[in-house]
C-alpha positions in Angstrom: 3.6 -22.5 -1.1 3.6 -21.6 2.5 4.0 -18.2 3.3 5.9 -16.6 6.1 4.2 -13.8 8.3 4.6 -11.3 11.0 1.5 -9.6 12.0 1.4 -6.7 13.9 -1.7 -5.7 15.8 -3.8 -4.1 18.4 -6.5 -6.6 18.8 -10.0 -6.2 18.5 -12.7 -8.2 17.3 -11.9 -8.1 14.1 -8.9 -8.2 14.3 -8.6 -11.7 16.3 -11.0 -12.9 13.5 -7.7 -12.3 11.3 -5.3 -13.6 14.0 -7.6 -16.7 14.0 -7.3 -17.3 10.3 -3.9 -17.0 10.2 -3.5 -19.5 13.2 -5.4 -22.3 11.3 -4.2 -21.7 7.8 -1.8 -24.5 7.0 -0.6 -22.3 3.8 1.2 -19.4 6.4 3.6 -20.6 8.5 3.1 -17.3 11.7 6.4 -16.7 12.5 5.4 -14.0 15.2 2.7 -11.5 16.9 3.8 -7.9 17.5 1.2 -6.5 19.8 0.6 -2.4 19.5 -1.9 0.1 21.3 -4.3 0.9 19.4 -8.1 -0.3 19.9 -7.0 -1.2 23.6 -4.0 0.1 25.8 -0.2 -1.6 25.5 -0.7 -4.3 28.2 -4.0 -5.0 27.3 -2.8 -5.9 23.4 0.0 -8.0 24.6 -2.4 -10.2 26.6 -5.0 -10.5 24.1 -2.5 -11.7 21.6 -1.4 -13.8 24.1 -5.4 -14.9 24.9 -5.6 -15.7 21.4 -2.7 -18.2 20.9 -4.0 -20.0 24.1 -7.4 -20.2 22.4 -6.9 -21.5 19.6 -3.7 -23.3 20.3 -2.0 -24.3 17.1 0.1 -26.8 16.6 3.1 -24.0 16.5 3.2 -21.0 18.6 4.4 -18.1 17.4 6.5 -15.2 19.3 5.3 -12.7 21.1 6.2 -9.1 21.0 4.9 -7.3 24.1 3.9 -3.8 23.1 5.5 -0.7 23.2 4.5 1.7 26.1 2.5 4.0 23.9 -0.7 6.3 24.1 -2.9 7.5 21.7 -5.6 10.0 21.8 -8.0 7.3 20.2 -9.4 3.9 21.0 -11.6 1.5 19.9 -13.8 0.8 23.4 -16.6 2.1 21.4 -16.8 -0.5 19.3 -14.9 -3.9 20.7 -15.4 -2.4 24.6 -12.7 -1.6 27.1 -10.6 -5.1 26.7 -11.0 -5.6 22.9 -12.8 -8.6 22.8 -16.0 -7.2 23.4 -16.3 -7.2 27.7 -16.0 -10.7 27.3 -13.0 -11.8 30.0 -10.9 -14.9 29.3 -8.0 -16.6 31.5 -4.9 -16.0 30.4 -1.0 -17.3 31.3 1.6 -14.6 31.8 4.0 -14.2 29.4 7.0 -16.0 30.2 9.4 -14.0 28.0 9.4 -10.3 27.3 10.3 -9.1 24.3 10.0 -5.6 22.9 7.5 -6.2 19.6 9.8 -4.3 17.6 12.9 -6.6 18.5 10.7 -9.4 18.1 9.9 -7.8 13.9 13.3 -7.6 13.4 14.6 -10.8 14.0 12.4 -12.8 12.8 12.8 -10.9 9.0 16.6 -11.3 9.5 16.1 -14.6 10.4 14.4 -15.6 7.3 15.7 -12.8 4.7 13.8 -12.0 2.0 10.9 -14.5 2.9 8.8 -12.8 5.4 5.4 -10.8 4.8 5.1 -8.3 7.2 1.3 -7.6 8.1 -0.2 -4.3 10.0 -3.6 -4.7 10.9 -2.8 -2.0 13.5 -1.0 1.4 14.0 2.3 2.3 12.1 4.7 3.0 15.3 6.0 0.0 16.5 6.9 -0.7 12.5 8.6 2.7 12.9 10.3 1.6 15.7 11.4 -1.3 14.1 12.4 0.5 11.1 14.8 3.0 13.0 16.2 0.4 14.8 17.5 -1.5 12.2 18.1 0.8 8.8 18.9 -2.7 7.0 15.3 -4.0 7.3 13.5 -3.3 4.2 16.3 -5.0 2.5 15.2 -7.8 4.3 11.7 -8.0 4.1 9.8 -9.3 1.2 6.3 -6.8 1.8 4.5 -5.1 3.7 0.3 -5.2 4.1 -1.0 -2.7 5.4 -4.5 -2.1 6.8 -5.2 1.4 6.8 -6.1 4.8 5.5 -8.8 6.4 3.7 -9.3 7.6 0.2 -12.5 8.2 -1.1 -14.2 6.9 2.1 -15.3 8.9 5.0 -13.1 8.4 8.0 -13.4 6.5 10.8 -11.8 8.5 13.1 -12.0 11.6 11.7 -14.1 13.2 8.8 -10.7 12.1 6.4 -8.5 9.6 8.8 -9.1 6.3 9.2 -8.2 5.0 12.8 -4.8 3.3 12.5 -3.5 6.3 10.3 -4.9 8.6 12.6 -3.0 7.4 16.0 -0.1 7.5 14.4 -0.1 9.8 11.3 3.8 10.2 10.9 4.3 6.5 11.6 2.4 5.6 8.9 4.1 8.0 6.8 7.7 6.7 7.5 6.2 2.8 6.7 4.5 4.0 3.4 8.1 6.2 2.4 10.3 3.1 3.0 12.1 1.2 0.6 9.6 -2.0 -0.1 6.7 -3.4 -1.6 3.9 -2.0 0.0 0.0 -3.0 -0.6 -2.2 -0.6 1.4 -5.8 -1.8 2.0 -7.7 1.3 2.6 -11.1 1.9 4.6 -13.0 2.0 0.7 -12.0 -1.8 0.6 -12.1 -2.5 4.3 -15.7 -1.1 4.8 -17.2 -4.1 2.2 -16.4 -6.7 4.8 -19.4 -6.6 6.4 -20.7 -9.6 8.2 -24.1 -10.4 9.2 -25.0 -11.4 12.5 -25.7 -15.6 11.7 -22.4 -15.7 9.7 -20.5 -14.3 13.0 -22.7 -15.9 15.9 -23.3 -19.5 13.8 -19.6 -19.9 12.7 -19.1 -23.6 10.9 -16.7 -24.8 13.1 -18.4 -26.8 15.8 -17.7 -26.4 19.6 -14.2 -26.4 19.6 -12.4 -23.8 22.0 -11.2 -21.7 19.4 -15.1 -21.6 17.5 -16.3 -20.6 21.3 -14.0 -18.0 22.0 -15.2 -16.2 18.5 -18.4 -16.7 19.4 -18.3 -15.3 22.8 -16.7 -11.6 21.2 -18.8 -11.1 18.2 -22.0 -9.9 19.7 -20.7 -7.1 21.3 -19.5 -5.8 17.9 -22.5 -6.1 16.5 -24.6 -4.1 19.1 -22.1 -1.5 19.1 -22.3 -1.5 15.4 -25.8 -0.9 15.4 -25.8 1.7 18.1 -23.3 3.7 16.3 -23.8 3.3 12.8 -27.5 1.5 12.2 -25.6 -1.4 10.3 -26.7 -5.1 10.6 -23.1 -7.1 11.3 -20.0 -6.2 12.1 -17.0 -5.3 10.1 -14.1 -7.6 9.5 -11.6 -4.9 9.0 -8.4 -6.6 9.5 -9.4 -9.9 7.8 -8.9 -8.5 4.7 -5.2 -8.4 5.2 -5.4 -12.0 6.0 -6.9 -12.6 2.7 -4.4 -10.8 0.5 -2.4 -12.2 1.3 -3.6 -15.9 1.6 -6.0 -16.0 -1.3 -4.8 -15.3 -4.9 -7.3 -12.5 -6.6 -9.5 -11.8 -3.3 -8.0 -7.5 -3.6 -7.7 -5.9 -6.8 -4.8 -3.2 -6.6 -2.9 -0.5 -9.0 0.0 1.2 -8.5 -0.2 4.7 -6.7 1.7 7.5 -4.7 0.7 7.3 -1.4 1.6 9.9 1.2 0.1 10.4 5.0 -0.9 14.0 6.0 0.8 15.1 9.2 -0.1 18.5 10.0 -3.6 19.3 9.4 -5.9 20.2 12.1 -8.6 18.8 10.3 -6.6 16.2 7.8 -4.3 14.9 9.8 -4.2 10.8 9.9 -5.5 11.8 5.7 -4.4 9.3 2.9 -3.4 11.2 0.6 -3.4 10.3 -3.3 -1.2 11.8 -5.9 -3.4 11.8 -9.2 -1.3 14.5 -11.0 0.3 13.3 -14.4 3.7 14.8 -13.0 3.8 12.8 -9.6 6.6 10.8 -7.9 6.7 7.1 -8.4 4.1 4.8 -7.2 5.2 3.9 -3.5 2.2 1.1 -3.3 0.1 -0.9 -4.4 -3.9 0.4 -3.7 -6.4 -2.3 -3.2 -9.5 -0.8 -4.9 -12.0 -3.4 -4.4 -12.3 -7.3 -2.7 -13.8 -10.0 -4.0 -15.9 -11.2 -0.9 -17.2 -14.3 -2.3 -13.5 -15.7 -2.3 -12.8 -13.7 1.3 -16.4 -15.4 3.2 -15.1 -18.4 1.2 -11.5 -18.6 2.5 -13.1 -17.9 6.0 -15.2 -20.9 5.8 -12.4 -23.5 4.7 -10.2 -22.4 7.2 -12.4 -22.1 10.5 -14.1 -25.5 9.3 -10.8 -27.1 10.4 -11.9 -26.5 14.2 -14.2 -29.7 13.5 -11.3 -31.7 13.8 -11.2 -31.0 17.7 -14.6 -31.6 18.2 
């Protein structure tokens, strides 16, 4: 059955990895890309979604929502450098149509009710936005996936936050109180998919553009991994979300109540847990572990299909 998506993003490296994936998988039909600030600044995540699309040029484009004009005190240079794909510069059209990404959200769930899968591999707000604009909304969707948070896990922006809580901490808050089916994928899952150096610089899809342009921003995230962390590979964050939803079984979940710290001046950004036996109802659905045999797996099948353009 093919699946209907919205993703919303701030893209990195990793996170055009997921883009990517969700391009060339013949089983999600990518209705639209809502670019966010985040790892890079507003303008600079509208064109790299747009860099993207261009790249790897599927046979149907999706929308594009141009970011909101938000700041953060956060980025990601540090890891997928100033433009998000690694200081590695790529030619790029203009977009010929501007339209706010959390118009862009909206319509596309009304216009398929009840069918859409709405997928944030970046911060909450311009889901927020979307949310406030249209009260109806979570009527319409049929779930959320989030990317985000830490439990148990140290934080990656702070010793308890992981980075796309912690830019937007009440954002993500509103998202995780609304009415709908939520699966959170938190920095405890997140942080298994590592990736070696040869599985990111030898990908198996020949020397298409698409295989190239992956090619050309991985080894920046692997230096910069290595600098920062002494880890060998890079970090897939954001495929994970890709794979939740695309491949039956790859994130084992369970039912918890889910809340974001907003006020802390050292927990804010925190995931917060309710454990207690007297605790509201479970809000989402916790991945707790990833199967990354079926996720390198999944990667594989689809990205082999850039042969076909050799």
């Amino acid at each position: 059955m093919v699946r209907k998506v919205v993703i919303v993003g701030d893209p990195g490296i990793d996170g055009a990895f997921a883009i990517t994936l969700a391009l060339c998988d013949p089983q999600l039909d990518l209705l639209a890309l809502a670019a966010t600030a985040g790892n890079v600044a507003p303008e600079q995540a509208t064109r790299n979604m747009q860099t993207i699309v261009e790249h790897i040029d599927p046979p149907k484009w999706p929308r594009i929502g141009e970011a909101l004009p938000l700041s953060y005190e956060i980025n990601g240079a540090a890891i997928h450098g100033p433009s998000g794909f690694g200081g590695a510069t790529f030619e790029c059209a203009q977009l010929h149509h501007h339209h706010a990404a959390d118009k862009v959200i909206a319509d596309q769930i009304h216009q398929h009710r009840g069918e859409v899968t709405l997928l944030v591999l970046g911060p909450c707000t311009v889901v927020a936005r979307a949310l406030d604009r249209d009260i109806e909304l979570p009527k319409a969707l049929q779930q959320i996936i989030i990317v985000g948070g830490s439990w148990h896990a140290t934080g990656d922006a702070g010793p308890v936050s992981e980075f796309h809580f912690a830019c937007d901490p009440e954002a993500a808050r509103q998202v995780l109180r609304a009415k709908v089916p939520i699966t959170l994928i938190p920095l405890d899952v997140t942080s298994k998919a590592l990736f070696s150096p040869t599985e990111l610089t030898e990908i198996p899809c020949g020397n298409s553009r698409g295989c190239q342009f992956l090619r050309r921003i991985a080894p920046f995230g692997i230096a910069a991994t290595a600098q920062h962390f002494g880890i060998e590979g890079f970090h897939l964050l954001d495929v994970l979300g890709v794979a939740a939803l695309a491949v039956p079984n790859a994130v084992t979940t369970r039912p918890m109540t889910a809340d974001v710290e907003v006020r802390g001046e050292l927990t804010r950004g925190m995931l917060v847990i309710d454990n207690r036996p007297q605790r509201a109802e479970p809000n989402v659905n916790l991945a707790t572990d990833v199967n990354m045999e079926l996720v390198r797996g999944y990667m594989r099948q689809v990205l082999e299909r850039f042969r076909d353009e050799d």
